[in-house]
N, C-alpha and C positions, 0 to 999 in steps of 0.2 A: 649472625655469626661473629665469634668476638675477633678482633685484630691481633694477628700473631705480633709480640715485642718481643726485644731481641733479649736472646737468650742467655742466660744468667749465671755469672762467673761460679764459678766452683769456686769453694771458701778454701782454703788450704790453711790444713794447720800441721804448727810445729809438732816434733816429732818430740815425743810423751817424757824422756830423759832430759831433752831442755828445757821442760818447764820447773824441773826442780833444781834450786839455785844451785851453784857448786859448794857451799858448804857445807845444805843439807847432807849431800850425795855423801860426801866423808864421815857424818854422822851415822848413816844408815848403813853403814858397812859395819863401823864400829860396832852398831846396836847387834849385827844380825849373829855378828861373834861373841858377843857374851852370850845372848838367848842359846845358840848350843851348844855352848859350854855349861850352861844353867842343865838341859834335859839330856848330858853325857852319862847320867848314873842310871840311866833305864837302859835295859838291854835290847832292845828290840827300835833295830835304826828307821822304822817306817814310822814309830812313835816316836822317835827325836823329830824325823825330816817334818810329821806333822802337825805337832808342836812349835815347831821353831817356825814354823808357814803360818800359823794360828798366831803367834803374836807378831809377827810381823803383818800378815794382812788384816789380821784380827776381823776374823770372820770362817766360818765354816766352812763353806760353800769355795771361797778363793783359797782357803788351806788345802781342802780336796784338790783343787786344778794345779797347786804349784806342787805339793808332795806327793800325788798320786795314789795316795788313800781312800780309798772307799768310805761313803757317810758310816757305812752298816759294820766297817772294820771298827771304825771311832767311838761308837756308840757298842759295842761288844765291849772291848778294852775297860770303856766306863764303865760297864757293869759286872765286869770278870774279875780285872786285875786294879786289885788295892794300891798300887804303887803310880798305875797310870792315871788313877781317878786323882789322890792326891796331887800328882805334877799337872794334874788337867788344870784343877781346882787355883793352883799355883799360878800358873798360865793369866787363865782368867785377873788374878788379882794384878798381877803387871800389868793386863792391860788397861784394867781398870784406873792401874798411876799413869800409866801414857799418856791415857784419855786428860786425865786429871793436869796432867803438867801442861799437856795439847792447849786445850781451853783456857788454863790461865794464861799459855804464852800470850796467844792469839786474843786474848780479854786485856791484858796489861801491857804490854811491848809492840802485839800488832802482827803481820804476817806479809812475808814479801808477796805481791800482786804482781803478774806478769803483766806489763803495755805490750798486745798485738797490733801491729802494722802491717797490712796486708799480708797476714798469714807468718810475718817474721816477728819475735821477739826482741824489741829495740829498747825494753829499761825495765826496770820494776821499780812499784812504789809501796809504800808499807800502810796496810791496810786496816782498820780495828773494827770490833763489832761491840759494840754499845750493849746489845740485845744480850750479848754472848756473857758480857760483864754485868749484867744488871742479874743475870740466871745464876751465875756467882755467886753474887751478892744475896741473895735471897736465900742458898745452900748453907752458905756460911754465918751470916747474921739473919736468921726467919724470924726474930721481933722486932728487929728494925727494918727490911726493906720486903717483906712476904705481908700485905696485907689479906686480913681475914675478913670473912662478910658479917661476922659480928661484933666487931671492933668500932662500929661509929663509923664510919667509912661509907660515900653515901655507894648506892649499889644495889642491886634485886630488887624486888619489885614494888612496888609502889600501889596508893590507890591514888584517883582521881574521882571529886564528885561535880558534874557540870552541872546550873540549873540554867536554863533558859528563862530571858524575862520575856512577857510581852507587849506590848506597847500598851502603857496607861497603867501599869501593875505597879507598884511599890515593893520594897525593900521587903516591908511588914508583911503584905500577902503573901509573898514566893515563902519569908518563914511558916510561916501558918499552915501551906500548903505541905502535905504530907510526903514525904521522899518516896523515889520508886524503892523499893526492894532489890535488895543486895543477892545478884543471881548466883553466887556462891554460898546461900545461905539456906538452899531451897532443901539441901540434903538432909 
């Protein structure tokens, strides 16, 4: 029977509003006032509220929870009303730039990194992703950092031929000696 050890602290974390610095917080207020000011010309306020939840969560599923809209309401709209599909369409391309400014910040400038200390927040450091900027780089210039596998680049597959010697054989015999057969060649 194994040995009861003593029993193991509960992690405590900070409460979800303090991990976002205070300067983001004034930003995101700002954003969420233009976005409904952007979908003010559609009449029907359950397609402002779910819109303006869609490019702020930017995602479907988290725009149903915070607007209160039905998937089955969303997907009607898009295929009913021409006015909604375009502002949907609209939607989409915002966030599409979010995304796009997101990942260059966080690729070029960096991203504030919260230090926890048991369970408290005690500084932030700024953090960069390499990986983040090289996927950049590859969108933006694909003939200078997006290598292809038939550019000369070494890469995919290869052959190997082994011949074993054996003791007393020369160089000359093992040539002489006939190769096995190339087992992808039997088709």
């Amino acid at each position: 029977m194994r040995k009861r050890t003593a029993a193991k602290k509960k992690r405590v974390r900070p409460k979800m509003s303090r991990w976002v610095p205070p300067q983001e917080k004034e930003s995101m207020a700002a954003e969420l006032e233009e976005f409904s000011e952007l979908f003010r010309p559609l009449a029907n306020p359950k397609q402002r509220a779910f819109l303006t939840a869609y490019v702020r969560t930017i995602g479907i599923r988290s725009a149903m929870r915070l607007s209160g809209v039905e998937r089955h309401d969303h997907y009607y709209w898009l295929k009913n009303d021409p006015r909604y599909r375009e502002t949907f369409e609209e939607a989409q391309r915002m966030i599409a730039d979010l995304i796009e400014d997101e990942v260059l910040r966080r690729a070029a400038r960096g991203h504030d990194t919260p230090v926890v200390y048991r369970g408290e927040i005690t500084g932030w450091y700024k953090s960069y992703s390499d990986r983040l900027a090289l996927s950049v780089l590859k969108a933006m210039k694909p003939k200078r950092y997006h290598r292809l596998p038939d550019d000369g680049w070494p890469g995919g597959p290869t052959q190997i031929n082994i011949r074993v010697h054996r003791p007393g054989e020369t160089l000359a015999d093992v040539d002489a000696a006939p190769a096995l057969p190339d087992p992808e060649e039997k088709k």
